[in-house]
C-alpha positions, -999 to +999 in steps of 0.1 A: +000+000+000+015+033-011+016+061+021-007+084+006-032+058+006-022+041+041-026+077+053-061+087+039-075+054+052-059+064+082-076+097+082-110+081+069-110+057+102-100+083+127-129+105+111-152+073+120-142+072+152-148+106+161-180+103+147-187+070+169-175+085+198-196+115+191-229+091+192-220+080+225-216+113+244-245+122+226-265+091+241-247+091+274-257+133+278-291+128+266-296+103+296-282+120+320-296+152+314-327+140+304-335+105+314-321+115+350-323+149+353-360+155+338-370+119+348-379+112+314-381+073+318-385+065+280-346+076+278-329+056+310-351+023+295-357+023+254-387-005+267-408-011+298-400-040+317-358-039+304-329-030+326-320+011+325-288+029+319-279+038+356-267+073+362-231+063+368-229+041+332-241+072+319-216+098+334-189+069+327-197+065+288-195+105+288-162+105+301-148+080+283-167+091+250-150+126+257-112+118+266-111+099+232-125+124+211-100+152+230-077+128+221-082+123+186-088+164+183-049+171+200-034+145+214-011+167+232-040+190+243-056+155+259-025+155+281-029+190+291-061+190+299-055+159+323-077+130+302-055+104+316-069+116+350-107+115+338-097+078+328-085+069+359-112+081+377-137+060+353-119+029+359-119+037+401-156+041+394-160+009+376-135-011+401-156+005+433-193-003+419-178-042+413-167-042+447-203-030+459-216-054+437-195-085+454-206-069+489-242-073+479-255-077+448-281-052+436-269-024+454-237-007+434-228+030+438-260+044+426-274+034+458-247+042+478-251+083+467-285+080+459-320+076+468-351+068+454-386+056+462-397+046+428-384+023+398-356+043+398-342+031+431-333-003+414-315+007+383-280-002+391-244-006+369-248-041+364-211-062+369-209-068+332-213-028+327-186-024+356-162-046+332-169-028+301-163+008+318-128-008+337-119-021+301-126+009+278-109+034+309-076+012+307-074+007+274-080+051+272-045+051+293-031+024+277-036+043+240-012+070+255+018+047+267+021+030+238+059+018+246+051+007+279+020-016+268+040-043+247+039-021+216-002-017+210-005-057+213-021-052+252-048-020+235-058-044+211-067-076+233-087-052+258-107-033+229-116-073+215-129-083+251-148-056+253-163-057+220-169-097+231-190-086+260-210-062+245-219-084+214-229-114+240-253-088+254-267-072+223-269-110+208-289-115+240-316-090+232-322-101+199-326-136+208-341-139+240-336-111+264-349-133+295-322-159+288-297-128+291-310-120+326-307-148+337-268-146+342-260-125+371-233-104+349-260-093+325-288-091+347-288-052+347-275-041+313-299-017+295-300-026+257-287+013+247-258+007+276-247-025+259-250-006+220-231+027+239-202+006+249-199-016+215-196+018+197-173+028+226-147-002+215-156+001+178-143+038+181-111+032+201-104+002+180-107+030+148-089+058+162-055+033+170-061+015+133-023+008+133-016-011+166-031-051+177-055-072+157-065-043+136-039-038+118-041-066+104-078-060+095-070-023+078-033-034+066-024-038+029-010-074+025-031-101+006-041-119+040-055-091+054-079-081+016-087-120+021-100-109+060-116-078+049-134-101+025-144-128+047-152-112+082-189-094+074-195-132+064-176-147+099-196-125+119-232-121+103-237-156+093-241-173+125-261-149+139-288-149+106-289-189+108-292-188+140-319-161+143-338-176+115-337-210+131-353-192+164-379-175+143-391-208+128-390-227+159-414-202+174-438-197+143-441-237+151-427-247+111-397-265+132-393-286+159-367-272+189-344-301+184-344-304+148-334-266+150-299-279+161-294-305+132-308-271+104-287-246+121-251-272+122-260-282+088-265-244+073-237-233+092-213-259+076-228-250+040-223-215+043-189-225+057-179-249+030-193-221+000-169-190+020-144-213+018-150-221-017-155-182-027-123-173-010-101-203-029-115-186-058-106-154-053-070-167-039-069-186-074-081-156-093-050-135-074-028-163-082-033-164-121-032-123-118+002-126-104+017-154-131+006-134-157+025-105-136+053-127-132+053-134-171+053-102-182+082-095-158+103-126-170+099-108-210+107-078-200+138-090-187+149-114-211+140-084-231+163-062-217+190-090-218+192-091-256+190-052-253+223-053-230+242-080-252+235-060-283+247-032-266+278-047-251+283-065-287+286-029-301+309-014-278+330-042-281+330-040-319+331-002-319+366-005-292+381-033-320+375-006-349+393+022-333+416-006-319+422-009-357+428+025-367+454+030-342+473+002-359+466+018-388+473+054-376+509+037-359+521+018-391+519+049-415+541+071-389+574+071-389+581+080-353+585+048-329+580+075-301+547+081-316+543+043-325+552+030-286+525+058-272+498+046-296+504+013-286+504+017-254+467+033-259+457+002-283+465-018-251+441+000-229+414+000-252+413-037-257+411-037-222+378-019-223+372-044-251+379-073-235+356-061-206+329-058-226+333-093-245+332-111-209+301-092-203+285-107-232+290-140-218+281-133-183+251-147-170+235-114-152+252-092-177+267-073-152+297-088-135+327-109-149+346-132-135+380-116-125+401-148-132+389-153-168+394-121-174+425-112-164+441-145-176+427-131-213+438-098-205+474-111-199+476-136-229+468-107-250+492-082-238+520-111-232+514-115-276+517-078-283+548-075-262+563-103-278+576-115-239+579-151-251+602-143-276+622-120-249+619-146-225+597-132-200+569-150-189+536-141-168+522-161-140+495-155-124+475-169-093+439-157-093+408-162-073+379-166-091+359-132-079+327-118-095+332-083-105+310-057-114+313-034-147+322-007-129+347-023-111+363-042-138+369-014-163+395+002-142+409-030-124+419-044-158+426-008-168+452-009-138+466-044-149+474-029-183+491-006-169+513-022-145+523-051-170+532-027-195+553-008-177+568-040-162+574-051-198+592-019-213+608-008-186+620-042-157+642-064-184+664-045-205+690-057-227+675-092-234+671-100-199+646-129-188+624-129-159+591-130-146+557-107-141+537-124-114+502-111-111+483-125-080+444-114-071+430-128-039+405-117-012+411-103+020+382-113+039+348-106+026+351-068+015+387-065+001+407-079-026+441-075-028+461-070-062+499-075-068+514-069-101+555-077-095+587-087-110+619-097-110+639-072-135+663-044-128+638-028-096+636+010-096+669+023-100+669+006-129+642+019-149+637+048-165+622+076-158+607+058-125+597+082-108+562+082-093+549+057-066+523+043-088+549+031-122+581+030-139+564+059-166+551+092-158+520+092-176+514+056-164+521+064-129+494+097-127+469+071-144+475+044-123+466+073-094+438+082-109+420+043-111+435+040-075+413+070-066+385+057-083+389+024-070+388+041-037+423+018-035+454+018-013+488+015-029+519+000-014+553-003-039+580-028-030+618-023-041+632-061-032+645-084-061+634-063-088+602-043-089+558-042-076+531-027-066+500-037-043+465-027-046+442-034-019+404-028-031+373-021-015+347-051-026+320-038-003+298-022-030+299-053-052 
């Protein structure tokens, strides 16, 4: 999911719940203020004969109902303005009613601050109500320590109980509201207290969209689509089978125990056809991403016979001006002029060369130092003509993957080193050996020694810089080191080399 998008969902569901959390001060005020304080009785019980809101479930849904909306306003301006207190205080509330409650049942803290002679004197905060106000308050302070409360895991498990309890109680209603009462937790839940606290969770759940189980609901990966998909299915299901089984059995179409058999066999079709709808839409996704995957493997082969052309070309267009300088060097007259041009032909069938491993390479971006510099040295041990002076190369090379960029200059810096080692270390007909060795130096270094064993430095000529026996060689030499990002060491014992050690980290 790109971040624009994760954001304006993001936005969307904080908008939500503000808007939930709205509803519930709305509902919680309106009884208060009017179910309590005008003794409107259609407003603290939605029907005669149910439970009612009691007045501190109703001052507890408005505080929590307004600490999350501060907080989704300014979060900072919720700590100023001391919401974590207001929190606090609701969960004391809830955890001193329960108390009450265990003491002896019926008689919470309404009855302990207030009195009444009529109906009102037995609407109570039932214990299940007392839960639901202890777990909406903590998870309130628990959504501003995020750090401290195992990373939004511990926010996440307390807005699912809740939502739990308050859909066991609103499931209640609809089937059989007598049932309900019957269990001493639920006996005193009003139907609109139950509803206020499931929109209570529902909002908190919304306005933290990033942290527990829901982000895993709201989140972009193909598991979560797949939930999104499924869920309205999960949850409504059941409760349609089941409340369509109820309705029949009481119309008299079904018997009460053949109601079990309809409602396990429905409930296993329904089960069996989501699954089948979602392996369709998995196989649907998974046919989408081969031909993705296809399209993909073209494009690259694509691009492969793009590169090899390319690299083909270059080669070609490095052999013709390879070419021309033999050309250009056997119509002159001056062996000065003859020896420099040379010396260039050298380096650009070093490029060459590069480029005609890259061919052959199976990503088309990296060569294999070995091969490559064992063809690099053939070549230049021909030109030189060292068999027929009797100097020889040897080399001991690892086999290291390089990559274009590296090559280039690394065989641009064995061209150099060689030839220099050729003109310049056996004079007069002398024999010897150019040893070229290449190794790593752990993971992230290679190490590269061109040496020999001719006449050493005070026997060259013009020897004069660090990097070569020439002074053009030597300043390019410097200049690949540098781009190499290389050290250079030179050694004067039994004749003449130099040592490269070279960064591998970026291949």
């Amino acid at each position: 999911m790109r971040p624009s998008r994760w954001r304006a969902r993001d936005r969307f569901l904080k908008r939500l719940a503000a808007f939930l959390a709205a509803i519930v001060v709305l509902l919680s005020s309106c009884v208060l203020l009017v179910g309590w304080g005008l003794d409107v009785a259609l407003l603290r019980s939605f029907l005669p004969g149910l439970p009612g809101m009691a007045m501190s479930t109703a001052l507890g849904l408005l505080a929590c109902g307004l600490c999350l909306l501060q907080a989704l306003a300014d979060n900072r301006a919720a700590r100023r303005s001391g919401c974590h207190f207001v929190a606090m205080a609701a969960l004391a509330l809830a955890l001193v009613n329960l108390a009450l409650l265990a003491l002896e049942p019926g008689r919470g803290i309404d009855q302990l601050f207030f009195t009444f002679s009529d109906e009102r004197a037995a609407i109570h905060m039932a214990p299940a109500t007392s839960i639901c106000l202890a777990i909406a308050a903590s998870a309130l302070l628990v959504r501003r320590r995020r750090a401290v409360f195992l990373n939004g895991e511990l926010y996440g498990l307390l807005t699912g109980i809740g939502l739990f309890i308050t859909l066991l109680a609103l499931t209640g209603y609809v089937f059989d509201s007598q049932a309900l009462f019957e269990i001493l937790a639920f006996s005193a839940m009003a139907l609109h207290t139950a509803a206020a606290f499931f929109l209570l969770f529902l909002a908190l759940l919304l306005s933290r969209p990033a942290w527990g189980w829901m982000s895993i609901l709201v989140g972009p990966g193909p598991g979560s689509a797949m939930l999104r998909r499924t869920l309205p299915f999960a949850v409504l299901g059941p409760f349609v089978f089941c409340w369509l089984a109820l309705v029949a059995v009481e119309g008299g179409f079904i018997n009460a125990n053949f109601r079990l058999s309809i409602m396990a066999i429905t409930g296993a079709g329904c089960l069996v056809i989501l699954l089948l709808w979602t392996a369709w839409r998995e196989n649907a996704d998974a046919k989408l991403l081969l031909k993705s995957n296809d399209e993909l493997r073209r494009a690259l082969s694509d691009r492969e016979i793009l590169l090899r052309e390319v690299y083909h070309r270059v080669k070609n267009n490095l052999q013709f001006i390879d070419a021309m300088l033999a050309l250009e060097a056997m119509d002159g007259d001056d062996s000065s002029l003859e020896e420099r041009l040379s010396g260039i032909r050298t380096r650009v069938h070093a490029l060459s060369l590069v480029h005609q491993h890259l061919i052959g390479a199976r990503d088309l971006a990296t060569v294999n130092l070995r091969g490559f510099l064992e063809d690099l040295c053939s070549y230049q041990a021909r030109g030189a003509g060292l068999d027929a002076r009797g100097v020889r190369i040897e080399t001991a090379i690892s086999s290291v993957p390089l990559h274009l960029e590296r090559a280039i200059p690394i065989g641009l810096v064995i061209t150099e080193l060689v030839s220099n080692a050729a003109k310049h270390a056996f004079p007069d007909g002398r024999a010897g050996v150019i040893s070229i060795v290449a190794e790593r130096e752990g993971e992230d270094l290679l190490r590269l020694s061109v040496s020999d064993d001719g006449v050493g430095r005070s026997g060259a000529q013009g020897g004069q810089n660090d990097g070569g026996r020439e002074g053009v060689g030597g300043m390019i030499l410097r200049s690949l080191a540098s781009q190499l990002g290389a050290e250079i060491q030179t050694t004067s014992k039994d004749g003449f080399g130099v040592i490269l050690t070279i960064p591998l980290a970026s291949d």
